[in-house]
FIKENU-411952 format. One record per residue (C-alpha): residue number from 1; residue in three letters; x, y, z. Coordinates in Angstrom, 2 decimals, padded with zeros to 5 digits. Layout:
# FIKENU-411952
- NUM,ala,X,Y,Z
...
***
This chain:
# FIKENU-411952
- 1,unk,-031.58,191.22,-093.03
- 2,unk,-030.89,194.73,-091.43
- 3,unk,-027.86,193.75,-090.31
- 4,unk,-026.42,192.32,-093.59
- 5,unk,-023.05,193.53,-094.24
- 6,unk,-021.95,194.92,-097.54
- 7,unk,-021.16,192.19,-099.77
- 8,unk,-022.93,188.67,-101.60
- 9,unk,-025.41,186.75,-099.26
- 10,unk,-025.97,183.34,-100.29
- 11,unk,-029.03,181.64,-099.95
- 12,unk,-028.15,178.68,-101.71
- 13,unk,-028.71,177.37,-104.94
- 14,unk,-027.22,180.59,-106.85
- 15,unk,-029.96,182.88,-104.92
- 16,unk,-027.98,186.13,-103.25
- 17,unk,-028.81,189.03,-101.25
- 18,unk,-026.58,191.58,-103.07
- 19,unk,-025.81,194.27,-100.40
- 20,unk,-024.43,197.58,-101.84
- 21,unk,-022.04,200.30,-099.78
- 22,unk,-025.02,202.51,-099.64
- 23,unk,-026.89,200.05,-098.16
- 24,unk,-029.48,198.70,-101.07
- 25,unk,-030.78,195.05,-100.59
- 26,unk,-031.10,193.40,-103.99
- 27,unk,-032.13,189.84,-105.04
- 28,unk,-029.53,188.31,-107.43
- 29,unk,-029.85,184.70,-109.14
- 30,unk,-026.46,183.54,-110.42
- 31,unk,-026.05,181.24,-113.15
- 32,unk,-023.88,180.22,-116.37
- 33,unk,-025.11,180.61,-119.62
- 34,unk,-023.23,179.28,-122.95
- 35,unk,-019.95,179.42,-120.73
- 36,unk,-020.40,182.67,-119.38
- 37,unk,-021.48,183.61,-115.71
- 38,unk,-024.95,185.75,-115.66
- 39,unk,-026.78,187.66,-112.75
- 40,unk,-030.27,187.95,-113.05
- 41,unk,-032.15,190.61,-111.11
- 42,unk,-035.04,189.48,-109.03
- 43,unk,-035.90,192.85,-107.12
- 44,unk,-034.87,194.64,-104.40
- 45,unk,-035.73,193.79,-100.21
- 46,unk,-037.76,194.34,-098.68
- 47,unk,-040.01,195.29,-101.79
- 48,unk,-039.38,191.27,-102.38
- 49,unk,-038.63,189.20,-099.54
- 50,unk,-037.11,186.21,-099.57
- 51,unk,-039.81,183.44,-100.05
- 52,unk,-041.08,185.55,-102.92
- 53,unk,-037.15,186.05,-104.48
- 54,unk,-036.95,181.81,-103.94
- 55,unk,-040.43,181.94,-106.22
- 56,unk,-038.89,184.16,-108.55
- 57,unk,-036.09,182.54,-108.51
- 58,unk,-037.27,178.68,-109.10
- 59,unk,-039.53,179.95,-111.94
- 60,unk,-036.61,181.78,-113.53
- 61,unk,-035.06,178.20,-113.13
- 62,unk,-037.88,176.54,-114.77
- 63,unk,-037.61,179.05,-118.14
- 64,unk,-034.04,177.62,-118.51
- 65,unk,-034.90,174.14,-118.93
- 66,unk,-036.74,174.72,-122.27
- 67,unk,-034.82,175.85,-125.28
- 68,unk,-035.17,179.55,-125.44
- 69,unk,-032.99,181.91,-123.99
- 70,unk,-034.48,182.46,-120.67
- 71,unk,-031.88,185.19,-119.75
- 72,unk,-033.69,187.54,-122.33
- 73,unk,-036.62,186.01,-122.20
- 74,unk,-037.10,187.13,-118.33
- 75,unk,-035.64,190.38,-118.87
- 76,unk,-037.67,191.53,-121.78
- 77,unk,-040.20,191.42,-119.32
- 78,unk,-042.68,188.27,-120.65
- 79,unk,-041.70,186.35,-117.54
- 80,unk,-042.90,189.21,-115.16
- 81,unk,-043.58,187.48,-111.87
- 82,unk,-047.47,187.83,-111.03
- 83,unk,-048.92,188.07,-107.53
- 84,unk,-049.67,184.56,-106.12
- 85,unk,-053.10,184.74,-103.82
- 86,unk,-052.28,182.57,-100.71
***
């Protein structure tokens, strides 16, 4: 990851590494929404790494399947990712 360039990192499945000309890391989860493309902010690496911003991710992915509008719905903050004890 240190050695990301600037640009979009694809994971796969919409999940990116966002990777700023300053050098911040951010989790991004792409999707489309009524028609329109959204980005959805997971959190920035290495504060999140990347099996926690593919947990983030898949639950954000879960929220869209029922009929609310997950896109606010995460970012109001009622979705808040809690700490899983492995």
């Amino acid at each position: 990851m240190r050695s990301a360039e600037t640009g979009r990192h694809t994971d796969g499945n919409g999940l990116y590494l966002v990777v700023t000309e300053t050098g911040r890391r951010n989790w991004v989860l792409r999707f489309q929404m009524n028609g329109r493309r959204r980005d959805a902010g997971l959190g920035a690496y290495p504060a999140v790494g990347l099996a926690d911003a593919r947990l983030r991710a898949a639950d954000y992915r879960k929220l869209r399947a029922y009929p609310v509008n997950a896109y606010t719905y995460y970012m109001l903050g009622a979705a808040k990712h809690q700490n899983r004890a492995r």
